[in-house]
N, CA, C and O atoms as a GROMACS GRO file, in nm:
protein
  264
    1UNK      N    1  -0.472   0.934  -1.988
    1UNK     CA    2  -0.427   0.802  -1.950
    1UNK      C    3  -0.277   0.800  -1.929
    1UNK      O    4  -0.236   0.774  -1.815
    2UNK      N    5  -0.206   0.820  -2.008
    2UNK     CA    6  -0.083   0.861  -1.983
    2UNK      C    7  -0.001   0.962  -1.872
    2UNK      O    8   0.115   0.949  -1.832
    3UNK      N    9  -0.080   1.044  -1.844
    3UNK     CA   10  -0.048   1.074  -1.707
    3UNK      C   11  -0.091   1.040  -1.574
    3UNK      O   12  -0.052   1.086  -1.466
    4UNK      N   13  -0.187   0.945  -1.601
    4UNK     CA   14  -0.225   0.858  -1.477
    4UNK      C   15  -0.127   0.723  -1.464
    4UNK      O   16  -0.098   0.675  -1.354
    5UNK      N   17  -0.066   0.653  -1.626
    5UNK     CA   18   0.061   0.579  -1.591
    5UNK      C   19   0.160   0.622  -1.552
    5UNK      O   20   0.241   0.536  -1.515
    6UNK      N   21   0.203   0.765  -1.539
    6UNK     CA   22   0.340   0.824  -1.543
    6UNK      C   23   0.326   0.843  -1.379
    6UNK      O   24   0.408   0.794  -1.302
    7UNK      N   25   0.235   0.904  -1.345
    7UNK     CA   26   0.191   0.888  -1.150
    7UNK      C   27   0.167   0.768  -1.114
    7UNK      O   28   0.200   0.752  -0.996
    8UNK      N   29   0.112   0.650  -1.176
    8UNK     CA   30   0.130   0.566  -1.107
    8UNK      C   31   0.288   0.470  -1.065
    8UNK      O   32   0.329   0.422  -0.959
    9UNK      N   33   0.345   0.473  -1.205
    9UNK     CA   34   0.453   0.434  -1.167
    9UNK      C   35   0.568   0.523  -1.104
    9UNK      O   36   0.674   0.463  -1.084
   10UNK      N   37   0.565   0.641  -1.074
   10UNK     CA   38   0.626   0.708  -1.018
   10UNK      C   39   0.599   0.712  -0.850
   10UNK      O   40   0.682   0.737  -0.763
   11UNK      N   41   0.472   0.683  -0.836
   11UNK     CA   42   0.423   0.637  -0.697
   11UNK      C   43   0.484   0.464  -0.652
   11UNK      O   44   0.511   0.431  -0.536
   12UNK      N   45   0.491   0.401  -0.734
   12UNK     CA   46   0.509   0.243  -0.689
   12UNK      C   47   0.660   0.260  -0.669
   12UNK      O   48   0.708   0.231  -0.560
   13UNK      N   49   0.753   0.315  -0.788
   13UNK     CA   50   0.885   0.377  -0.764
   13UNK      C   51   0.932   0.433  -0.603
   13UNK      O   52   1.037   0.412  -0.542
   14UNK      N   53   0.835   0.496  -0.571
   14UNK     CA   54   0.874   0.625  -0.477
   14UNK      C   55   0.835   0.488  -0.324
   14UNK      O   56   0.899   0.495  -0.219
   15UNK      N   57   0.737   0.391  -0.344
   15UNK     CA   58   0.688   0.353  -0.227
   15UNK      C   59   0.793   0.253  -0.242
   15UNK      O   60   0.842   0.240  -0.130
   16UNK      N   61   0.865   0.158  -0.343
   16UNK     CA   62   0.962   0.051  -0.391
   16UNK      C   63   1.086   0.148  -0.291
   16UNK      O   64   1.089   0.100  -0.178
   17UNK      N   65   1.171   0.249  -0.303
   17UNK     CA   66   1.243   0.276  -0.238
   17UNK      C   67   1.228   0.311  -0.099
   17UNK      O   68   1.318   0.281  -0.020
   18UNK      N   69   1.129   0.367  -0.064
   18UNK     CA   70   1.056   0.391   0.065
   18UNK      C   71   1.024   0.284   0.180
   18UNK      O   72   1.026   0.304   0.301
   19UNK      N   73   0.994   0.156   0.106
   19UNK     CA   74   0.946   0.081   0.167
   19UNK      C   75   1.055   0.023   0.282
   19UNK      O   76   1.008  -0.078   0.334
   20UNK      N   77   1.158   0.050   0.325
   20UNK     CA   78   1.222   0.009   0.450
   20UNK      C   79   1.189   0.084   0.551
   20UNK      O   80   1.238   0.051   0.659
   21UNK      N   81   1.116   0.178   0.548
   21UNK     CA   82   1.133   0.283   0.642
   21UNK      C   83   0.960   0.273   0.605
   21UNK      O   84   0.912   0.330   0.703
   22UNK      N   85   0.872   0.242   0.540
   22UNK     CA   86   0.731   0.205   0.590
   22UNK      C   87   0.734   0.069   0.645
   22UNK      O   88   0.650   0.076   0.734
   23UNK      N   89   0.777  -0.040   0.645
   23UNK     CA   90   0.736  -0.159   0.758
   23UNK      C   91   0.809  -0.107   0.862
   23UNK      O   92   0.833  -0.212   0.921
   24UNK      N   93   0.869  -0.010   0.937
   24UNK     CA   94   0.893   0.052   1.035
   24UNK      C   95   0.795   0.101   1.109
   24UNK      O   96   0.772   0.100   1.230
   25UNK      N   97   0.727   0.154   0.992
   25UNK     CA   98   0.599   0.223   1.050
   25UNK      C   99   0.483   0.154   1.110
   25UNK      O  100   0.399   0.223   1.169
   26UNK      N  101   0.463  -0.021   1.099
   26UNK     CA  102   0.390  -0.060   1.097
   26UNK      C  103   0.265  -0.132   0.976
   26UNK      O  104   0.160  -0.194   0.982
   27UNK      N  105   0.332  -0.091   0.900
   27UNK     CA  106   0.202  -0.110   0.779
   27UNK      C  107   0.262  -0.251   0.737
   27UNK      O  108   0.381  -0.283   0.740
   28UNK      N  109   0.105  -0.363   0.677
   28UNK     CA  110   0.160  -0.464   0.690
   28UNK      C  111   0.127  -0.510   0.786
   28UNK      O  112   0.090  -0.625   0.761
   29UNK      N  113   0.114  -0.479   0.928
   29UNK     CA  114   0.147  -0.563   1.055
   29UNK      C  115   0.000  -0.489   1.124
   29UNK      O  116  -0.006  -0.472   1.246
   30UNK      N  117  -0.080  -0.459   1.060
   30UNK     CA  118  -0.203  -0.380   1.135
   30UNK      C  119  -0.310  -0.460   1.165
   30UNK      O  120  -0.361  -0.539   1.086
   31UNK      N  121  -0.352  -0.439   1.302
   31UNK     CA  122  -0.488  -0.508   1.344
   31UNK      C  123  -0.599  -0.530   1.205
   31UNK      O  124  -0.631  -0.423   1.154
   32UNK      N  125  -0.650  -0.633   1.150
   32UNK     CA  126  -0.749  -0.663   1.019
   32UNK      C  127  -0.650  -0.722   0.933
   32UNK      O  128  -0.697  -0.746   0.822
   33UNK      N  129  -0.514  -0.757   0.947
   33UNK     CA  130  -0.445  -0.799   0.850
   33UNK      C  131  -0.472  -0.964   0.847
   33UNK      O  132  -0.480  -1.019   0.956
   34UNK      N  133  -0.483  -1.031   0.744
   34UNK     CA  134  -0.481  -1.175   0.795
   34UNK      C  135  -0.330  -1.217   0.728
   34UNK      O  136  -0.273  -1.186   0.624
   35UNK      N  137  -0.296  -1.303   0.845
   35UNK     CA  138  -0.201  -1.404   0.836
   35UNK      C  139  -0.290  -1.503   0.852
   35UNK      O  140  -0.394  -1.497   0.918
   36UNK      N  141  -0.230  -1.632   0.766
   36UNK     CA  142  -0.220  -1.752   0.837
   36UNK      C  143  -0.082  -1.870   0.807
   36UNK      O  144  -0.024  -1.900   0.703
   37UNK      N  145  -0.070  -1.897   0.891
   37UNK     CA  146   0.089  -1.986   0.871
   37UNK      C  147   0.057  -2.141   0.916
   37UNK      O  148   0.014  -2.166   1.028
   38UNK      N  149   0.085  -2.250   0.811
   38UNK     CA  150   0.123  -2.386   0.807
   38UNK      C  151   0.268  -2.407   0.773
   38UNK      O  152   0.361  -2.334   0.738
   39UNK      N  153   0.248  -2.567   0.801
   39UNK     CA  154   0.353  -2.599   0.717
   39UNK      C  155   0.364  -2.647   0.583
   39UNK      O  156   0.311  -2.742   0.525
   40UNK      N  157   0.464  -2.537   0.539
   40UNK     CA  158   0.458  -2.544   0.410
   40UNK      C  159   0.431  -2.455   0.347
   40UNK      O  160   0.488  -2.436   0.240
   41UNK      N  161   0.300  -2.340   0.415
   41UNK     CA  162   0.206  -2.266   0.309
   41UNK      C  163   0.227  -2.110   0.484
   41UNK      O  164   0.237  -2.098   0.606
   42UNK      N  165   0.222  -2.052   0.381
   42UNK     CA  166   0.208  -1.921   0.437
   42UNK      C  167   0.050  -1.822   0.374
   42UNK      O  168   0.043  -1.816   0.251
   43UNK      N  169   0.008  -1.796   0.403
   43UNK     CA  170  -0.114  -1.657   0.345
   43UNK      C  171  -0.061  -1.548   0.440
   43UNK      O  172  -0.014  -1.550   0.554
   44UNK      N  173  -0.096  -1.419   0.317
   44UNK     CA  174  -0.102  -1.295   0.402
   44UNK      C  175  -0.162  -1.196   0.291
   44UNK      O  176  -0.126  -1.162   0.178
   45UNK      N  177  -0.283  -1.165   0.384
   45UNK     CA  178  -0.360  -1.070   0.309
   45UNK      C  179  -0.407  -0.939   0.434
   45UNK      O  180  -0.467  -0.944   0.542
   46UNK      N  181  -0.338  -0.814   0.342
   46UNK     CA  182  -0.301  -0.679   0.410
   46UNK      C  183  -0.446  -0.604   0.410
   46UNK      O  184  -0.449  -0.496   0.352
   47UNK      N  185  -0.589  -0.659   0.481
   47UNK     CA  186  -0.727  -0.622   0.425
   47UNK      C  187  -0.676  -0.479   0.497
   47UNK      O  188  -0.676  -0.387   0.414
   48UNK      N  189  -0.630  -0.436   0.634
   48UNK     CA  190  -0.696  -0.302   0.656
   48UNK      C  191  -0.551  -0.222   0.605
   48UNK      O  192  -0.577  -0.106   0.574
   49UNK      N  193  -0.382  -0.261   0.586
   49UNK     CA  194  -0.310  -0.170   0.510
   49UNK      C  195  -0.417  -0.122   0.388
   49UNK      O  196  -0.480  -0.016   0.379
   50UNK      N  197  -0.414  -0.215   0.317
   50UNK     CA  198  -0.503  -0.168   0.186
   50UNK      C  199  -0.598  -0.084   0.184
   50UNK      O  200  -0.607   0.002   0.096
   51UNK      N  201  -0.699  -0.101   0.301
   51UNK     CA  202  -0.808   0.052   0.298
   51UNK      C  203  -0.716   0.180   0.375
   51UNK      O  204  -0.773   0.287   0.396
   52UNK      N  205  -0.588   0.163   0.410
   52UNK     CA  206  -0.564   0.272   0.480
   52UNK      C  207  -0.445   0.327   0.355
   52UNK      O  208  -0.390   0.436   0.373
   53UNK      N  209  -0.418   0.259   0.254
   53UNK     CA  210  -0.362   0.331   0.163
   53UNK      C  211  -0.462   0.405   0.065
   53UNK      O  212  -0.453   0.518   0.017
   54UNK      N  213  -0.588   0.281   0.044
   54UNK     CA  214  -0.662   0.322  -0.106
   54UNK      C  215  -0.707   0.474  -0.039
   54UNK      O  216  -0.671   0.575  -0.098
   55UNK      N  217  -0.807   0.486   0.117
   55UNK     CA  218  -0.830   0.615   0.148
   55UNK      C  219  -0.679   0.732   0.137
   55UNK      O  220  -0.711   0.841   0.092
   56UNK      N  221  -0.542   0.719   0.169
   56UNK     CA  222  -0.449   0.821   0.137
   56UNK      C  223  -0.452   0.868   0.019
   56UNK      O  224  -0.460   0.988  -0.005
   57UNK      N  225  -0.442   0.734  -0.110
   57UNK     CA  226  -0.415   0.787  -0.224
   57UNK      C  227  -0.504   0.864  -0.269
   57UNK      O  228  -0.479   0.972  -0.322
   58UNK      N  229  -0.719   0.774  -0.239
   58UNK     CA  230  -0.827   0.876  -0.254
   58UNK      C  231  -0.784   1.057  -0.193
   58UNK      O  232  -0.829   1.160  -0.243
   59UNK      N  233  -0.734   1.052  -0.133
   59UNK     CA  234  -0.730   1.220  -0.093
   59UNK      C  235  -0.636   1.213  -0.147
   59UNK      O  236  -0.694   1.131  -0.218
   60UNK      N  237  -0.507   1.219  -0.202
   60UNK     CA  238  -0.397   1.277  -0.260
   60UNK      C  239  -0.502   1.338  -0.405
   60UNK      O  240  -0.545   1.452  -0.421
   61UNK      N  241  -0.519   1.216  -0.497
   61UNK     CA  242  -0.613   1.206  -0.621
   61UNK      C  243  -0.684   1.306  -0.596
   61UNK      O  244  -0.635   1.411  -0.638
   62UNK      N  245  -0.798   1.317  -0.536
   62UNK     CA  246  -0.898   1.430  -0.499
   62UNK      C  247  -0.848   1.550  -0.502
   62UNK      O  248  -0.894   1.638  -0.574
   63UNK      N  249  -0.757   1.564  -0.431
   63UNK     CA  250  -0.725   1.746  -0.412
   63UNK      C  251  -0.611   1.771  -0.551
   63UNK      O  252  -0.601   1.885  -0.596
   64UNK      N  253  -0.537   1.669  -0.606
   64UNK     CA  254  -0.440   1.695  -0.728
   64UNK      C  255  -0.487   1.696  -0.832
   64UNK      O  256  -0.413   1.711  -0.929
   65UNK      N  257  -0.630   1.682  -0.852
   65UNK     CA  258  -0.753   1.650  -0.987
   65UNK      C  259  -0.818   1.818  -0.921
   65UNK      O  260  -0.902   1.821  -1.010
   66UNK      N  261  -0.831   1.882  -0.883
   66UNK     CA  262  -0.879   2.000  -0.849
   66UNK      C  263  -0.796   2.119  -0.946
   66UNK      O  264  -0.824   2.239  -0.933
   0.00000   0.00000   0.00000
């Protein structure tokens, strides 16, 4: 357990500094993402960033658990 907290926060770390140079990339802004914008109220929910990270991290996990 403890080394699954020590990678995780070393991953949120690593993506926290990273992250100017990933909304560059697009992520965030991908076809399946929902926005919706009023006034007043904003939503934004990242449905296909999110399967295109959970599948990266699934293969990082997979082959570093080997």
């Amino acid at each position: 357990m403890q080394k699954f907290l020590i990678t995780a926060g070393i991953i949120l770390l690593v993506t926290g500094l990273l992250w100017p140079l990933i909304s560059k990339l697009g992520l965030g802004r991908l076809p399946g993402d929902t926005v919706i914008k009023r006034e007043g109220f904003s939503f934004f929910f990242p449905v296909t960033t999110m399967v295109i990270i959970s599948i990266v991290l699934t293969l990082i996990f997979r082959f570093w658990g080997r």
